[in-house]
C-alpha positions in Angstrom: 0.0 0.0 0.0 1.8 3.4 -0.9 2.4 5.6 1.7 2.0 9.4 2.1 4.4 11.6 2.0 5.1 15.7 2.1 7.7 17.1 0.8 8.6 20.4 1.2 10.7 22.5 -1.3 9.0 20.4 -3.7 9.1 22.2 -6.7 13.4 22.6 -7.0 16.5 20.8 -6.2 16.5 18.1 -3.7 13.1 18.7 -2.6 11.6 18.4 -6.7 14.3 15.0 -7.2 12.7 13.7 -3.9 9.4 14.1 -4.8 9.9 12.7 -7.9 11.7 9.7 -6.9 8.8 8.4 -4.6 6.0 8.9 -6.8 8.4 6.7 -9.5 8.2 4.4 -6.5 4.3 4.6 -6.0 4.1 6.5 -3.1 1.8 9.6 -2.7 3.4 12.9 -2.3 1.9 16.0 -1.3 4.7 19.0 -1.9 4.8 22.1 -0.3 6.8 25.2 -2.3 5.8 28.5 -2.8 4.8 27.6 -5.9 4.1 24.9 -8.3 3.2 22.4 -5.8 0.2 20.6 -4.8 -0.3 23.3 -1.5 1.5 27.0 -1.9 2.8 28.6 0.8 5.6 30.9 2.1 7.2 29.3 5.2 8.9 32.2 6.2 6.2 32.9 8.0 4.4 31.7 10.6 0.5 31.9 8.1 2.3 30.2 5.3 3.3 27.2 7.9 -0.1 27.0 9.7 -1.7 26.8 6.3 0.4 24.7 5.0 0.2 22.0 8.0 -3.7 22.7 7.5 -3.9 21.9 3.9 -1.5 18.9 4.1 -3.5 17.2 6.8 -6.3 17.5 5.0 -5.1 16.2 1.4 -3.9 13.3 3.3 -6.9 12.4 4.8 -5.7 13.5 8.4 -3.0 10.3 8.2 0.9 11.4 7.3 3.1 8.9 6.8 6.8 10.6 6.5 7.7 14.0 6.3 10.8 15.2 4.3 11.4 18.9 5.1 13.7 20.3 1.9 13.0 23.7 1.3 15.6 26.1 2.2 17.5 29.1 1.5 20.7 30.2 1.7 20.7 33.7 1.2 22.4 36.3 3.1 19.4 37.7 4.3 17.3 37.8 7.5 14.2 35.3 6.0 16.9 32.4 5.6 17.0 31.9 9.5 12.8 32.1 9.1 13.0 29.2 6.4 15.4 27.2 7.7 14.6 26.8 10.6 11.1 28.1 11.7 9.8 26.9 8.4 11.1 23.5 9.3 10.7 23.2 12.9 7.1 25.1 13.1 5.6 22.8 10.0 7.1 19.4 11.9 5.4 20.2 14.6 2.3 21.0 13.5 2.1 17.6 11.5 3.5 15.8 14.7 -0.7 14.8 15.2 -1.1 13.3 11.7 2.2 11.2 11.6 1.4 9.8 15.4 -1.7 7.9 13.5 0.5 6.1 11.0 1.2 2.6 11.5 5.1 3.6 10.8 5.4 7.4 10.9 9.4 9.0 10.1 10.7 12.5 9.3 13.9 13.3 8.2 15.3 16.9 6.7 18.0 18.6 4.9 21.0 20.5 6.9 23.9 21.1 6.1 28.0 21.2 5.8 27.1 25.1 6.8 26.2 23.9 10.2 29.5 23.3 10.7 31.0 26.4 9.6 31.3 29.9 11.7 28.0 30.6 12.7 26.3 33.3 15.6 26.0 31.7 18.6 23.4 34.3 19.8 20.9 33.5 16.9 21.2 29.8 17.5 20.7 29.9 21.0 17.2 32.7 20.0 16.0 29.9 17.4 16.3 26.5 19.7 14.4 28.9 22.0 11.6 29.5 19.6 12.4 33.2 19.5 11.7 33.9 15.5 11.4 37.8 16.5 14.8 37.9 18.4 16.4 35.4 16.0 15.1 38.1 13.1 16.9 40.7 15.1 20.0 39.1 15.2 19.8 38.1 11.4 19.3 42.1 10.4 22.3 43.0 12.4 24.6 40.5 10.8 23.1 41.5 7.2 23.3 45.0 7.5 26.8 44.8 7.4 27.0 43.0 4.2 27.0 40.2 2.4 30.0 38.4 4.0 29.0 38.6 7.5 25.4 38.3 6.5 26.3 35.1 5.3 26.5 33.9 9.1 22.5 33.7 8.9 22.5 30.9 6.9 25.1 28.7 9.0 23.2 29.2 11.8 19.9 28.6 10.9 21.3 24.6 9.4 23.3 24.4 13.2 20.2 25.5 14.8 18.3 22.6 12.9 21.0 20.3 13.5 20.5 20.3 17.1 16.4 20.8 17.1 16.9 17.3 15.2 19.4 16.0 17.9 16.8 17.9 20.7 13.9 16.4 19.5 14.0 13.2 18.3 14.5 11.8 21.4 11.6 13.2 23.5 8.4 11.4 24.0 6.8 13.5 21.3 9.3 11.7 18.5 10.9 8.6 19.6 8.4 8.0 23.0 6.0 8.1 19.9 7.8 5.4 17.6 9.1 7.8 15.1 12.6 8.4 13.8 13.7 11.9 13.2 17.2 12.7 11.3 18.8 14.6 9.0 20.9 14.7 6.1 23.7 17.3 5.9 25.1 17.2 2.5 27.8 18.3 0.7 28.1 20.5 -2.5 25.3 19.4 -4.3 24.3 20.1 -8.1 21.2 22.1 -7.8 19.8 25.2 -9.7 21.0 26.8 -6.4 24.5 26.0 -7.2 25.1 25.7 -11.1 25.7 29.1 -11.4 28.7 29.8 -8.6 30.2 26.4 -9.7 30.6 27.3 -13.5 33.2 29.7 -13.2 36.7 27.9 -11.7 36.8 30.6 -8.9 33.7 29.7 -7.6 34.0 26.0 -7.3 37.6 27.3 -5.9 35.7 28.8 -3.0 33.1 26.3 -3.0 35.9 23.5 -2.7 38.0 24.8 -0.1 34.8 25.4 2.2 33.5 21.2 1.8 36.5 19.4 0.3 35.0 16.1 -1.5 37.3 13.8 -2.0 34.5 11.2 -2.6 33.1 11.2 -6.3 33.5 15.1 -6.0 30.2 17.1 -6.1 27.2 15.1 -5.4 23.8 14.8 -8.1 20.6 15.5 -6.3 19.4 11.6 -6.0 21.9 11.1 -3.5 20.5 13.3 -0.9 17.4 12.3 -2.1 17.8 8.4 -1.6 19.3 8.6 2.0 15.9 11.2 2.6 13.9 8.2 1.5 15.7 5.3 3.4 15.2 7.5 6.6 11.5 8.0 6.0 11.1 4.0 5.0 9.4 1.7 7.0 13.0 0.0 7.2 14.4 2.7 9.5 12.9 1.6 13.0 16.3 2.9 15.2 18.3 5.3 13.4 17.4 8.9 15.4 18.2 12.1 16.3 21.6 11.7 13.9 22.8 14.1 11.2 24.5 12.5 8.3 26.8 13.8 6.4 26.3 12.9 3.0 29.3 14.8 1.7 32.1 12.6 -0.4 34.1 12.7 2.4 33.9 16.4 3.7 33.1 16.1 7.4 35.9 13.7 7.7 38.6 15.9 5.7 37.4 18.5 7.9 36.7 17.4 11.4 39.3 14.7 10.8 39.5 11.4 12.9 38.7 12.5 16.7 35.1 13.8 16.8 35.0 11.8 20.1 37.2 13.9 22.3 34.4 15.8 23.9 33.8 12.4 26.6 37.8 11.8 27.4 38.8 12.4 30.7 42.2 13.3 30.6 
C-alpha cells in the first residue's frame, strides 16, 4: 500500500528530485513550495506554515506517513533563518498529530556542511528557543553589514536545525511516539542553487575549499534524495536524532579522525 508523503521545497533541487523519486516508487506525495506544488505557501512565515500544515492534513486524509522537510534558503538575508529553521521546525510540529496515527510514521530533513561552519551563537541559541522575533533581530544586524558577515545567517539557521533534530527526536513526542527523526547534511550538491557559482573555476575554488570532497566530488541531487527516503522507509525503525553527512568525504577531511574527544577524561 503506498504511503503518504510531504515534501517540502518540492518544486526545486532536492526537494523536486525527492518528490519525484517516490512517486516513480508509488508513493503519494503531497509538496509544499511556494509555488508549483500541490499546496502554496511561504514558510517564512508563521501563516504560510499553519496553512500549509492545515492543507496537508487535510489532502492526506488526516494520516501522514513521513515528512521530508527540503525547502531552504541560503541567502544572506534575514528570512533564511525564518526558512530554515522556523519553516522546518514550526511545520514538523504541526504535522506531529497526523504522523502519530501512522502505523510507521518518520521524518527526516535537509542540513547542512554550513552547520559546521562559523555561525552566531546568539541567533542559535534565540531559534532552539523558539524566538523567530529575536532570532530576526539578530539576522538584520549581521546583514546590515554585508553580504559576508550576513552570510553567518545561513550557517546558523542549518546548526540551529541540527540540534532541534538531535533535541527532538528523542523526547516522547518523536521517539516516545515510535518515530525516527534525522537529518541529512550534505555536501556541495548540483542544484539550480549552485550551477551558477560552480561554473566559473573561482567559484567551485571557494566552494571546494569550504566542503573538500574527496569522494566522487560534487554530489547529483538523488543522492540526498535516496538517503531522505531510506530515513522515511518503514526499514528505519532505530536510526534517530543523527545528522548525516552525506558529503564525499567532507566532514571527515574536515573534522578529521577524533570527533570523540568531547567524553575523554584526561
Amino acid at each position: 500500500m503506498p504511503r503518504t508523503y510531504i515534501v517540502t521545497g518540492s518544486a526545486s533541487g532536492i526537494g523536486a528530485t525527492t518528490a519525484q523519486l517516490l512517486r516513480d516508487r508509488g508513493e503519494r506525495v503531497i509538496g509544499i513550495d511556494l509555488r508549483n506544488a500541490d499546496i502554496e505557501a511561504d514558510l517564512s512565515t508563521g501563516e504560510g506554515r499553519t496553512q500549509a500544515a492545515a492543507s496537508a492534513i487535510d489532502l492526506a486524509g488526516g494520516t501522514i506517513d513521513a515528512v521530508i522537510a527540503c525547502a531552504g534558503i541560503a541567502a544572506p538575508i534575514p528570512k533564511t533563518i525564518s526558512v530554515n529553521f522556523f519553516g522546518v521546525t514550526e511545520l514538523l510540529e504541526a504535522l506531529l498529530p497526523a504522523l502519530a496515527k501512522s502505523d510507521a510514521p518518520r521524518a527526516a530533513v535537509v542540513s547542512s556542511m554550513a552547520s559546521l561552519q562559523a555561525h552566531s551563537t546568539e541567533m542559535v541559541d534565540a531559534a532552539l528557543a523558539g524566538d523567530e522575533s529575536r532570532a530576526l533581530e539578530i539576522a538584520e544586524g549581521l546583514t546590515a553589514q554585508g553580504p559576508k558577515v550576513g552570510y553567518l545567517v545561513y550557517p546558523s539557521s542549518k546548526r540551529a536545525l541540527s540540534r532541534w533534530v538531535r533535541r527532538e527526536a528523542i523526547t516522547p513526542a518523536w521517539a516516545g511516539a515510535g518515530i525516527p527523526l534525522n537529518a541529512v547534511a550534505p555536501g556541495t550538491v548540483i542544484t539550480p542553487m549552485t550551477t551558477e557559482l560552480l561554473k566559473s573555476p573561482e567559484g567551485a575554488a571557494m566552494v571546494d575549499a569550504s566542503v573538500p570532497m574527496p569522494l566522487n566530488y560534487h554530489q547529483p541531487a538523488e543522492s540526498i534524495s535516496n538517503l531522505l527516503i531510506w530515513l522515511t522507509s518503514v526499514e528505519n525503525t532505530h536510526l534517530a536524532g543523527q545528522v548525516i553527512y552525506n558529503d564525499g568525504g567532507a566532514d571527515a577531511s574536515l573534522r578529521g579522525d577524533d570527533i570523540w574527544a568531547w567524553a575523554d577524561t584526561h
